[in-house]
N, C-alpha and C positions, 0 to 999 in steps of 0.2 A: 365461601362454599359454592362450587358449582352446579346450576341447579338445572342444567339442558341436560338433554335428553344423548344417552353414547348407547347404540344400538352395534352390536358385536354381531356379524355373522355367522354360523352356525359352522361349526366342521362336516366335512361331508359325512363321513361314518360316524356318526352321532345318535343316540336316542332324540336329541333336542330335532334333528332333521326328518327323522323317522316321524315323527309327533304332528311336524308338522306339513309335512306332506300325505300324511293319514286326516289329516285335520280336512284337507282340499278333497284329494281321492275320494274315498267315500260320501263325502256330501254332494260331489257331482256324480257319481254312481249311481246313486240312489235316484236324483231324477232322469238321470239319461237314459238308463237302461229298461228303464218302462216304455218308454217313448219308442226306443228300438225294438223294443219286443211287442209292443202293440202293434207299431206297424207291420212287422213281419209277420204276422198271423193272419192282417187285416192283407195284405197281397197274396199269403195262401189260402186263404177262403176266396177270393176272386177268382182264384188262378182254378181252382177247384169249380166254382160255381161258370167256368169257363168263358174268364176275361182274362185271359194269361198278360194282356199287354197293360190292362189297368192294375191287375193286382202288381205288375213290376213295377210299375212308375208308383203306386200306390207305398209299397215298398222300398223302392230309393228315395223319395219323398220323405219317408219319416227318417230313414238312415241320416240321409242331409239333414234333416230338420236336428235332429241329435248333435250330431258334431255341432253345428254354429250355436249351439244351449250348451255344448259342454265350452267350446271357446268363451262366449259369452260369461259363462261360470267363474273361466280361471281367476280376473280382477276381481272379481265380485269376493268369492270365497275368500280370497287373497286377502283383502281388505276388512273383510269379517276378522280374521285371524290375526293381522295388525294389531286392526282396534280392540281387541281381545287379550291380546298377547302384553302390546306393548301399548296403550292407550291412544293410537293414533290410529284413522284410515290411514290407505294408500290413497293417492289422489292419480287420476289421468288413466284410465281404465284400456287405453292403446298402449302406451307405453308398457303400465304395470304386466298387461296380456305379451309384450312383447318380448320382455326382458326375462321373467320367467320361461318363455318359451322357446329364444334360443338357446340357454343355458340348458336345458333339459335336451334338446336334443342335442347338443354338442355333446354333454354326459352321456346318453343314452347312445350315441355312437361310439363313444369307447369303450362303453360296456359291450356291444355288439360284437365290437373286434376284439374283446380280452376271452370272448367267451365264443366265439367262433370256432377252433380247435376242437373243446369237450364237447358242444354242440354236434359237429361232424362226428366229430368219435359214435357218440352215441345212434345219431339215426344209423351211421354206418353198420351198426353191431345188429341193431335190430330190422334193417332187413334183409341184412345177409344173415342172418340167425335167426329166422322166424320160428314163436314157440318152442325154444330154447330157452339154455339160464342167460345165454350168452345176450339171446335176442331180450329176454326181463332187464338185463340189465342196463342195455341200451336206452329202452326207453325208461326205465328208471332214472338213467343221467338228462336224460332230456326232459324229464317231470322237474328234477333241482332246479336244473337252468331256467327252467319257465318261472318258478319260484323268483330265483335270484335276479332275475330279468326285471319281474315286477315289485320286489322289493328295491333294488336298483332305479325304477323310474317313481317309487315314491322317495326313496331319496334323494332323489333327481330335483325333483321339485321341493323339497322342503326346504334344500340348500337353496335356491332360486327363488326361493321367497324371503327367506332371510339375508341374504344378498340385496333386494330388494328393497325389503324396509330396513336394513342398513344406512343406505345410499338417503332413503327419502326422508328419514326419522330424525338420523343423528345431527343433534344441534338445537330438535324443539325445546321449548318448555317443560319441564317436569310434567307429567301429569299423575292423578290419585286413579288406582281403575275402579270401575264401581262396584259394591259388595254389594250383594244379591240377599236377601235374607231370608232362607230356609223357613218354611212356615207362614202362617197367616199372624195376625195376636190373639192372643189367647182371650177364651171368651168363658164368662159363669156358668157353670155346671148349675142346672136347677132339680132339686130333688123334690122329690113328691111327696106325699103326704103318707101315703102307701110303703111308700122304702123307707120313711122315718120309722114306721111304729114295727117294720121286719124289722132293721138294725135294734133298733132296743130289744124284742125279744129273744134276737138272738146272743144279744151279746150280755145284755144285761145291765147295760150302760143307760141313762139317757143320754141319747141324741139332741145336742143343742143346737139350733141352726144359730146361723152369722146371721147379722143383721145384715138387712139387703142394702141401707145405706152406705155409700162408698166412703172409705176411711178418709179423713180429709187429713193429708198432710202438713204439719205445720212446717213453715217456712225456714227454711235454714238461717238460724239467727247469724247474726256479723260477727266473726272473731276483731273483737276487740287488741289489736295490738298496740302496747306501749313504746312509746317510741324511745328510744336506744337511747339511756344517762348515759354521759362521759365524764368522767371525773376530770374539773380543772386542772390544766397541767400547770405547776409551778415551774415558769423559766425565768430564770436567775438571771438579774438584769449584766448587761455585761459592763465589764469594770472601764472606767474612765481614766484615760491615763491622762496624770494633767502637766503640762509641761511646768517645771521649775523654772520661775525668775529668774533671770537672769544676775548674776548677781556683780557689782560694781566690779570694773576691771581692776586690778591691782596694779600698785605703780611702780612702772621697773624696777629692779633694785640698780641703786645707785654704787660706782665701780668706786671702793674706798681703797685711795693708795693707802700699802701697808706702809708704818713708818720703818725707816733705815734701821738696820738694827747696828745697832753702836757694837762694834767690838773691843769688849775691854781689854784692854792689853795683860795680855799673861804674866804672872810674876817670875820676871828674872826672861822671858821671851823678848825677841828682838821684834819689832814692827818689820814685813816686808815692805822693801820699797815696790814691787812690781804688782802685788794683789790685795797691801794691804792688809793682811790677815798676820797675825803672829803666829801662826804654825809655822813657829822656823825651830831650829835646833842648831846646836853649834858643834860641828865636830874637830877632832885632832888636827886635822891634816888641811881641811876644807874650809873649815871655818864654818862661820853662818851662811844654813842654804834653804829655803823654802818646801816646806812637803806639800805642798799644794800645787804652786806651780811652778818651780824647779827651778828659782835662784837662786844664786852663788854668790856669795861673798868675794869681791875681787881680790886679790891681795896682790901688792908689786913687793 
């Protein structure tokens, strides 16, 4: 099982990017814009109480001062939202301010040029139409814009922070993020002596109190587990095969000549001179001649 850490970057038109670039935006809002509005108050009251040149430097002073708190901000924030998000800071607080920072505005320059066009349209309409519908609606297109502008540069930055911890995250350790837990623990309610004897008149119950001593738990006794009978398995020994003795070689048989078989001479048959057999016969003409093998009786 793999147990690092895969940090996925955000799609730019995402609620997951909106989130978190509303994460950053608003928490550097919140202090920078006091800081700019204090000072600019505090350089019209000079300028009023007739230090025109103190209350302006007075006034570019906190302006400047503002921006390098809201830079300052961006790793910071950044790294809040990390360790929040995905259990790890950002480390390198230049880098992290930097890498965010071009990405947004290279974003924020295309959005400038995609939105240039309806931009013109509308100043267009509303000051060649002033107090018109024609001129309402001009600056109506340019109230969207201003909208779309700044939802555009918090999307800007949400992507470029997830981009971010992309790049620095993916490969850590797992980590667990910590769970915060809602509420203090809970503590004895103590009742009076005064609210015991109302509850009973009114109800008509008596009221018991709990004993104040704390219930003492007994210990969760050991489950006793038996450990696992297996019944003996019967295996069948295996069979011995035993080789049979050899047994004495037997002795050739011995080649017994058959005896000559006598031929007896036929009754009234001639003996062959040439095979020896008496299958002969005697004919008219021919005389004695062998049926076996095919002598003939000479006669001169």
């Amino acid at each position: 099982m793999d147990e690092t850490l895969t940090v996925e970057p955000f799609g730019f038109f995402t609620l997951d990017s909106l989130r978190a670039g509303w994460y950053l935006v608003w928490r550097q809002l919140v202090r920078v814009v006091p800081l700019a509005v204090v000072s600019a108050l505090a350089g019209a009251g000079l300028g009023r109480l007739g230090f025109p040149v103190l209350g302006l430097l007075t006034c570019a002073l906190g302006v400047l001062a503002a921006v390098v708190w809201a830079i300052v901000l961006v790793p910071q924030l950044a790294s809040q939202w990390a360790e929040s998000y995905h259990g790890y800071p950002l480390t390198g607080r230049a880098r992290v301010w930097w890498a965010i920072s071009w990405r947004s505005m290279v974003a924020s320059a295309v959005a400038a040029v995609v939105l240039t066009p309806p931009t013109m349209v509308g100043a267009s309409l509303s000051i060649a139409f002033p107090g018109s519908a024609l001129g309402g609606l001009g600056k109506l297109i340019m109230g969207l814009l201003s909208l779309v502008n700044a939802a555009a540069a918090i999307l800007t930055t949400g992507w470029a922070m997830s981009k971010v911890a992309s790049m620095q995250l993916t490969g850590l350790p797992m980590t667990t993020l910590p769970f915060e837990r809602v509420g203090g623990p809970v503590e004895p309610v103590a009742v009076s002596a005064g609210h015991h004897e109302q509850v009973t008149a009114e109800t008509g119950h008596e009221m018991h109190e709990m004993p104040a001593t704390p219930l003492a738990m007994a210990p969760a006794e050991p489950i006793a587990v038996a450990p696992a009978v297996t019944a003996p398995v019967a295996v069948a020994p295996a069979p011995v095969i035993v080789a049979p003795a050899p047994s004495p070689a037997r002795p050739a048989p011995v080649a017994v000549a058959a005896p000559a078989l006598a031929h007896a001479p036929a009754e009234g048959k001639r003996q062959c001179p040439k095979c020896g057999l008496h299958e002969t016969e005697r004919g008219t003409v021919i005389g004695w001649y062998c049926t076996i093998c095919g002598w003939r009786e000479s006669r001169r």
